[in-house]
N, C-alpha and C positions, 0 to 999 in steps of 0.2 A: 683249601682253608687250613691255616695252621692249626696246628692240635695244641691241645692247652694242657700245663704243665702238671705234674702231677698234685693232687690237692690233699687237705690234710683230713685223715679218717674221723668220723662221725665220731661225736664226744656221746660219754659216756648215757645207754638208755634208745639210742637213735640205734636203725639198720646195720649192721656191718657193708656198708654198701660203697665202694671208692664214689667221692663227692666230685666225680668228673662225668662231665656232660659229654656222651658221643654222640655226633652230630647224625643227620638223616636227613640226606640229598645234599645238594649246591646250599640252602638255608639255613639247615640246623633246627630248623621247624615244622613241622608234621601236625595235623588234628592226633593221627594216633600215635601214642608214645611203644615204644620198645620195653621190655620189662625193666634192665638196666635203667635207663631215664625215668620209669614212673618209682622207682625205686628209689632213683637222689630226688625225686621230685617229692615223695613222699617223708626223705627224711628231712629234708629242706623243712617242708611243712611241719615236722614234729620240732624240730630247732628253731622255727622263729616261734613257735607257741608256747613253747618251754623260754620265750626271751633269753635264749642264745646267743646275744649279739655278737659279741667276741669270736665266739666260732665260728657264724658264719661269714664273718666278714674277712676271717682269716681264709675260708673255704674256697671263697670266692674273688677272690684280691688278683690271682693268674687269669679268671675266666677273659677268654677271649671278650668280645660286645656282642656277637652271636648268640656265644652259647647262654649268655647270662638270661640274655632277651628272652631267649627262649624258655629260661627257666622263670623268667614273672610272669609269662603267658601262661605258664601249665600249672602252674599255682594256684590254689583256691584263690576269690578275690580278696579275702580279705588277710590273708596270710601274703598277698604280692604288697598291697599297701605297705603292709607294717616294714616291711624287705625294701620298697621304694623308699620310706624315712630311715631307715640304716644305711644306705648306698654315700658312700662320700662324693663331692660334685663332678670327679671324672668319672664316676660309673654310671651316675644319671645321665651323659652322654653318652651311652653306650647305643645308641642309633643315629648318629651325626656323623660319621665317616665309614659308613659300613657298605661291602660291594654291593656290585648291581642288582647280582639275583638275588641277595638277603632284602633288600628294597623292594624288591614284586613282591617275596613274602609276605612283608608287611603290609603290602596293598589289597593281601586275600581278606577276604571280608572276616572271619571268624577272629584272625589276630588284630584287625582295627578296632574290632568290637572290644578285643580284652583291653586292649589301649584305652578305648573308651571309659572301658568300668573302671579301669584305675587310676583315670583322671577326673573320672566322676567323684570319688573320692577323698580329693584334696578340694581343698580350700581355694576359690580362683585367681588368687594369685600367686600360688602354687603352682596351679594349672597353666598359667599362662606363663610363668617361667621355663616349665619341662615344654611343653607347643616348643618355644622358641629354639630348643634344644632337635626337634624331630625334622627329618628331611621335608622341605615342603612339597611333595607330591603326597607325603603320610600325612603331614598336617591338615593339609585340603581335602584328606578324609575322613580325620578326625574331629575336626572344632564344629563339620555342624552335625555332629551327634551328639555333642555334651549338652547337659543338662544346664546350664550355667555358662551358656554361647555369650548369651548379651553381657553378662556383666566382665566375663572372659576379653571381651573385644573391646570394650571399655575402656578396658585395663591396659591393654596394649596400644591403646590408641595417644595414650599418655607417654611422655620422652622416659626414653631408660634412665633407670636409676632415679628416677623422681619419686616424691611423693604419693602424688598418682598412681605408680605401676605398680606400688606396693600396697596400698591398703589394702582394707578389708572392707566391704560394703554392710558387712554385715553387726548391726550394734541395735540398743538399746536406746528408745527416744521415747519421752512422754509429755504431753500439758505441763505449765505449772499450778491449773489449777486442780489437778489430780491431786489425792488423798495418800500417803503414802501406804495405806494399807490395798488403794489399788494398784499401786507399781509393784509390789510383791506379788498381790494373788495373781498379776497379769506375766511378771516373769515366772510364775510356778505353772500357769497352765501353757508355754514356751517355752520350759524348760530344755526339750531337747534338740529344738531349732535354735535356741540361746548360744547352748556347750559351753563356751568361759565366759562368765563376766566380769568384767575390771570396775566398767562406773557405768550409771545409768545417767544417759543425758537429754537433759530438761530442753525443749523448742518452744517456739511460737509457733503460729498458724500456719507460715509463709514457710518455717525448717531452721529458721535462724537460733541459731545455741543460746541458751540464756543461763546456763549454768550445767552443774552436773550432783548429782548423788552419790555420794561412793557408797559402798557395803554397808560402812559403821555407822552410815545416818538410816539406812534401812532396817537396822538390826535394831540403833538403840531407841531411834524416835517413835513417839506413838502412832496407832494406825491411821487416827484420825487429823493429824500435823498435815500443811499444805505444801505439796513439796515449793511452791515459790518461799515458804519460810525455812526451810532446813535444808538448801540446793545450796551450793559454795557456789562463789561467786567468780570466781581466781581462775577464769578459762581460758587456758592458751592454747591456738591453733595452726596449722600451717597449712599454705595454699597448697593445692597437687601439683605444682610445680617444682614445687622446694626440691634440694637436693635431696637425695638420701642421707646423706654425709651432715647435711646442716639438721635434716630432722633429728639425727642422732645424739647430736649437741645441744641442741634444745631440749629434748627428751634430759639429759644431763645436767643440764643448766636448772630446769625447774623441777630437775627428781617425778619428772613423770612415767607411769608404767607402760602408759598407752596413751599415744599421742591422735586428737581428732583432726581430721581435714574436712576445711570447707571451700567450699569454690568461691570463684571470683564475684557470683552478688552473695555470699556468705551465710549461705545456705550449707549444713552439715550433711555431708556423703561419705563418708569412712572415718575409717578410724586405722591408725597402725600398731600391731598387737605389739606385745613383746615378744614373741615368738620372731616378728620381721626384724624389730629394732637388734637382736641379739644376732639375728642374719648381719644385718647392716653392718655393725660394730664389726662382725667377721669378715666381708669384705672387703673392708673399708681397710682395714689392717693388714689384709693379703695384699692388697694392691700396692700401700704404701710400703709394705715388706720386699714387694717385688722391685720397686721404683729405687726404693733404697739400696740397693743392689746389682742395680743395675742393668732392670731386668724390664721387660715390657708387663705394663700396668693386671693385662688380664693372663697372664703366663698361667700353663695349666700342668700338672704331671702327665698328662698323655696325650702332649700332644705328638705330632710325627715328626720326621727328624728334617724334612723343609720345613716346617713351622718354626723348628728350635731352631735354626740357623739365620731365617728371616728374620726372626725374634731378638735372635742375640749380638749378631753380627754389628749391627749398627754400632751398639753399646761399645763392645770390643774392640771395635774402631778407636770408636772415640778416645779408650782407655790407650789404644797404641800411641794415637798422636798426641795423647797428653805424654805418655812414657818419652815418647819420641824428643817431646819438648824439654820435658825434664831432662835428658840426655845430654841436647844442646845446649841448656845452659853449664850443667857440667864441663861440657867441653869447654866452655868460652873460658873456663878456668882454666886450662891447661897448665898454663905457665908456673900459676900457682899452688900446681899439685906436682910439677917436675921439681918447684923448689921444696915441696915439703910434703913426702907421699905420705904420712901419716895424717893427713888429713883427707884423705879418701876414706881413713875407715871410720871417719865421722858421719857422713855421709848417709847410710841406709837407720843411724840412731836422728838424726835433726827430723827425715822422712819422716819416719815412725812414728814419732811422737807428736809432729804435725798432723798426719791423720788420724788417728787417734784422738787427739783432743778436738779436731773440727768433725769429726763424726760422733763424739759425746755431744758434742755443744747442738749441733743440727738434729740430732735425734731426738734431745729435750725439747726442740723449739717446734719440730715438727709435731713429735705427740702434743705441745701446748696449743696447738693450731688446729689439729684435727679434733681437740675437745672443746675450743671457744674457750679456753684460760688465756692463752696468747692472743694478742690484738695487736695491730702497726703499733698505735697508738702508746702501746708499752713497750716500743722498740727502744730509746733510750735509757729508761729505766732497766730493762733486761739486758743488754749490751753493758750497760756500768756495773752490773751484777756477777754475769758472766765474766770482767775484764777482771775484777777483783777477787773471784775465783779463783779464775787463769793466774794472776799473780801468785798467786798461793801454790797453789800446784806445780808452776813453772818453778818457784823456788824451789821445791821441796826437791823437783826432779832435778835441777841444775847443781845443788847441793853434791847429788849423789851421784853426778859424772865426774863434778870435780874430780870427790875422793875418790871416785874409780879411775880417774885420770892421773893423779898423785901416787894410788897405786903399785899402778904400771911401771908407773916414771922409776922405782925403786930397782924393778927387776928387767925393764928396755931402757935403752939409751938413746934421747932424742933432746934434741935443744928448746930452753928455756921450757920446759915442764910446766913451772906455775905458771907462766902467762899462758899457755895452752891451756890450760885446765879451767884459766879465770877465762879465756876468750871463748871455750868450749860450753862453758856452762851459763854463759850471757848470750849467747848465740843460742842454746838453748831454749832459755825463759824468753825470748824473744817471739823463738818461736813459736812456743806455745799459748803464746798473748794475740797474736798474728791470727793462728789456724781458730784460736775461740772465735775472737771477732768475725771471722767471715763465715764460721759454723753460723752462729748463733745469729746474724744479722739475713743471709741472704735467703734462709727459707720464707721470712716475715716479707722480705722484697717481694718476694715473689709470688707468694699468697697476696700481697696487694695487688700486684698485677693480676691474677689472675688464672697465674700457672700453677702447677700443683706444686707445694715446698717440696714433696716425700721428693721430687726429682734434684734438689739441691744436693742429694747426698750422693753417696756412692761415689760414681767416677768422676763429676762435676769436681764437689771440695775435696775429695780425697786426689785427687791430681793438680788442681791448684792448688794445696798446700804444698804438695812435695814440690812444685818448681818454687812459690815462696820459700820454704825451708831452706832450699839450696842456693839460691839467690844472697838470704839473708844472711846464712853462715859463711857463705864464701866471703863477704862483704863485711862482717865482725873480724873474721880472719883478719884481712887484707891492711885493716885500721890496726889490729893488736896485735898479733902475733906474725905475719910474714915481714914486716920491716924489722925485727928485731933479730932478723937470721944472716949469716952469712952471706 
């Protein structure tokens, strides 16, 4: 078992005690601790009480996924929860790639139980997020112990990344011929089975939504008002199918805090808190960060070094043969860079400025995509807007090659300067007319199709612009400035 690196000494008021875990046997896990371990165990527990987070998260950032485990197991329970909601999402997989005999540990009955208790503790779709995370032979000893199996299984029964696998079962439902001074005294004696509430939502007999109550109509309306007279009207819902992604944007679209789902005869079963939607938004943004770059959608920091290479390799590929291609077309120039080498060092500026402007333009269209502001539908409108941009900007850039062209021209000697400079910087604006349009159009294509845009970006348009760039300037050249040479 590798040993883990040295970590950083307990902040001020905790043990003097080095915050490294030594392990005990092939696991790292033991019923009884050594004095050392009950020692960081013990300061652990004063640091997350004293809400420490920053220290310990710095503490614990080298722990192998052993030692860590080990340390939520020897933990009070309720000092491991609060330590589970500080863990970043690669350290909550800290039991997904772990050796064999750390795996029998986990199957001893005492450490399934602690697993137990600290998924007892979350919220079940919480719960069945972290499940998804544990090896299944610990899974299949843990879910039928939890307290919250059925609605657990439920959850998972629903496609990833839906609506379904994320809500929460757990909400507020009343008559509309209730009084609203009985929907408060009935949330007051509930209150601690409640915990946060957003809105209280009004059904019929059969469960079907007829409205909902926020706070302000309980705070200000009188006791005796029917909530069918003071319940808004204005309900919008999304099926458990829906995306994640799409709930998010609806949530956005109508400034909602907490989005409800009903099922297919529309009947209300959850609700998605904000706590989820503020998840979601963070996914949804890693994935398309990743995809933007080049990178596989669910790329993680820890994963192992076949994952990164399966991962990436493809990508890097693709970026070769695009390089590749770009190359080729260069060379097709030959002739025309033996009669005028000074245009080769145009060449990595046309690049530049082509990706560059078709990775503003696609980034714009993609975030306008992932929030439901972009539509196909306003592809022409956004395209004439982008183009007229583009104009603007291409001049401004092709302006300032000129005079950096003009220059030169003062202190190198090369022929016909001003046409170089006027063919330089039309070749330019060209390009960056070129690289907007294909930014700003092909994520929208592609979101109608069906593909995800965040893939439009990266090695896609940033390698078809640099072979357009090269194409188009070699080809301004060839019109303007190489027939007027020797």
């Amino acid at each position: 078992m590798p040993k883990s690196d040295p970590s950083p000494q307990a902040e001020p008021g905790t043990p003097e005690v080095p915050l490294v875990w030594r392990p005990v046997g092939d696991a790292g896990i033991s019923d009884d601790l050594d004095e050392h371990n009950a020692a960081v165990v013990d300061a652990f527990a004063r640091m997350i009480k004293a809400g420490e987070k920053d220290a310990v998260k710095r503490a614990i950032r080298r722990w192998p996924p052993q030692h860590l485990l080990a340390l939520i197991v020897h933990l009070p329970l309720k000092r491991a929860r609060k330590l589970f909601g500080w863990l970043d999402k690669l350290q909550t997989r800290v039991v997904a790639e772990l050796n064999p005999a750390f795996r029998s540990a986990l199957l001893e009955d005492c450490t399934v139980q602690r697993l137990v208790d600290v998924l007892d503790g979350m919220e079940p779709e919480e719960a069945a997020d972290q499940l998804d995370d544990l090896p299944d032979e610990v899974e299949a000893q843990v879910l039928p112990r939890l307290k919250d199996r059925g609605a657990i299984e439920s959850l998972r029964d629903y496609r990833e990344e839906s609506a379904g696998s994320i809500m929460s079962r757990k909400f507020v439902a009343v008559p509309p011929d209730w009084t609203v001074g009985q929907v408060t005294h009935e949330i007051r004696a509930n209150a601690r089975a409640i915990e946060k509430l957003y809105a209280v939502y009004v059904v019929d007999a059969e469960h079907h939504p007829l409205g909902y109550l926020r706070l302000r109509d309980l705070l200000l309306s009188p006791k005796e008002a029917r909530v069918a007279d003071v319940m808004s009207t204005d309900f919008v819902a999304v099926g458990p199918d829906t995306d994640q992604e799409e709930v998010a944007a609806i949530a956005d679209r109508y400034e909602l805090s907490v989005v409800p789902v009903v099922d297919a005869d529309g009947r209300l079963i959850g609700r998605i808190t904000p706590k989820q939607l503020r998840r979601v938004l963070r996914e949804e943004a890693e994935e398309d960060r990743n995809l933007m770059a080049g990178l596989p959608a669910d790329t993680r920091p820890d994963e192992s070094i076949v994952r990164i290479v399966r991962g990436r390799i493809p990508w890097l590929l693709i970026g070769l043969a695009g390089a590749s291609l770009s190359a080729t077309v260069v060379g097709a120039f030959e002739d025309q860079l033996a009669k005028a080498a000074i245009l080769a060092s145009f060449i990595p500026i046309v690049m530049s400025m082509a990706g560059n402007a078709g990775i503003q333009a696609s980034t714009v269209a993609v975030q306008g995509l992932s929030t439901g502001t972009v539509k196909f539908a306003d592809l022409g409108w956004r395209l004439m807007k982008e183009l007229l941009a583009a104009l603007a900007n291409g001049a401004i850039a092709a302006l300032v090659l000129v005079a950096l062209v003009i220059g030169v021209a003062q202190v190198m000697d090369f022929d016909a300067p001003m046409v170089l400079a006027a063919g330089a910087g039309l070749s330019l604006l060209t390009v960056v007319v070129v690289a907007v349009a294909v930014g700003a159009t092909i994520p929208i294509v592609l979101d109608k199709l069906g593909i995800d845009p965040a893939m439009a970006t990266g090695v896609f348009i940033t390698t078809g612009n640099d072979i357009l760039s090269v194409m188009i300037f070699f080809l301004m050249m060839s019109l303007f400035y190489l027939p007027l040479l020797p």
